[in-house]
C-alpha positions as CSV (number, residue, x, y, z in Angstrom):
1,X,2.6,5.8,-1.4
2,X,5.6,3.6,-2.4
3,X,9.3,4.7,-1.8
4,X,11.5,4.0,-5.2
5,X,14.9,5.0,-7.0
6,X,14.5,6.7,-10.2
7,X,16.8,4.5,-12.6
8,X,16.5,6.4,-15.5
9,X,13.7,7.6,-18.5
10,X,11.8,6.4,-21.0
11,X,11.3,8.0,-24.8
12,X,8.1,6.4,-26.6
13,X,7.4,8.6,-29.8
14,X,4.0,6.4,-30.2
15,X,1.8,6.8,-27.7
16,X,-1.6,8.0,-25.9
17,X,-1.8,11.4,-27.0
18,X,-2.8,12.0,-23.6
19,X,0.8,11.7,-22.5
20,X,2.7,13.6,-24.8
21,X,4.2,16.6,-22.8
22,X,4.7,14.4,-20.1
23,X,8.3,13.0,-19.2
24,X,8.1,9.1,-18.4
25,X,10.9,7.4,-15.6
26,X,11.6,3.9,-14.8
27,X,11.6,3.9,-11.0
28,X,12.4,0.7,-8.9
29,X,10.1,0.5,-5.9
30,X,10.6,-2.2,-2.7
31,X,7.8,-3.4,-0.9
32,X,6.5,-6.4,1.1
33,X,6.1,-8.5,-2.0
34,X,9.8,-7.6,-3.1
35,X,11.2,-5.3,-5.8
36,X,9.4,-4.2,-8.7
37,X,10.2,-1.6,-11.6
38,X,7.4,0.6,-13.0
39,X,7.3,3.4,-15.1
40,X,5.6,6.7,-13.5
41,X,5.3,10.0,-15.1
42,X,7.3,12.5,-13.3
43,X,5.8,15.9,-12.4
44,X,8.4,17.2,-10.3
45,X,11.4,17.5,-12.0
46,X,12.9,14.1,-10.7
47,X,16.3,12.9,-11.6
48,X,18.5,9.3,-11.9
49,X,20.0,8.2,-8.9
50,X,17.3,9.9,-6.5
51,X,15.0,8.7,-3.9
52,X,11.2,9.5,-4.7
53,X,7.9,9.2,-3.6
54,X,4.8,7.5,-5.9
55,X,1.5,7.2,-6.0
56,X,-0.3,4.4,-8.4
57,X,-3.5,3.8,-9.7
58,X,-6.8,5.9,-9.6
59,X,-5.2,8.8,-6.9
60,X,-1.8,8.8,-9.3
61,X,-4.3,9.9,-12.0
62,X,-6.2,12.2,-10.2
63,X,-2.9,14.4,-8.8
64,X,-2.8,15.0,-12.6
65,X,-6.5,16.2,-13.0
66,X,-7.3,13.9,-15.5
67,X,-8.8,11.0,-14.8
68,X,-9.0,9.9,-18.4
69,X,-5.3,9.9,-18.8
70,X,-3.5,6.1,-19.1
71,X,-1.6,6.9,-16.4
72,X,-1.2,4.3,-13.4
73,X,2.2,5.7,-11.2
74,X,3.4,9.3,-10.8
75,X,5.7,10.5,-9.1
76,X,4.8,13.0,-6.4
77,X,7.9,14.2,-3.9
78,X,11.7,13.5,-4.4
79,X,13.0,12.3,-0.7
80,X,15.9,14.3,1.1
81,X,16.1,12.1,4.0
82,X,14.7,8.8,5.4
83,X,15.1,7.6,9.4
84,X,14.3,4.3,9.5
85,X,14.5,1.9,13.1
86,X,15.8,-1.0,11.8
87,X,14.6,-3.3,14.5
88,X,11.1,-2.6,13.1
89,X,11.9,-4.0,9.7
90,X,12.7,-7.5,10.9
């Protein structure tokens, strides 16, 4: 799971019919190889300006039940608080 912000949507009127229904976000996630921005499909009911949870690749597809879909990122929890010791992160 990665830990991201959810910066705001995304409307595509072309696409995979196997997304339509499904409400797109641009999330920016922070890792060990720095800051990235992805676009995860949100089944949660996520909004901009909050924490969330993802999940990428093969699992992100399969929390959907459809392992055809072109789906790489979803977004599975919204965060309501994170402890961190920040002596570990250095």
């Amino acid at each position: 799971m990665i830990i991201g912000k959810v910066l705001g949507n995304v409307w595509a009127t072309k696409k995979d019919p196997k997304l339509n229904g499904r409400k797109l976000l641009v999330i920016r996630t922070t890792g060990t190889a720095g800051a990235e921005t992805i676009v995860a499909v949100d089944t949660i009911g996520a909004g901009i300006g909050e924490d969330v949870l993802v999940t990428k690749g093969s699992v992100a597809r399969n929390s959907l039940g459809d392992r055809d879909s072109p789906i790489d990122a979803v977004v599975i929890g919204i965060i309501d608080s994170l402890e961190v010791d920040e002596n570990l992160l250095k």
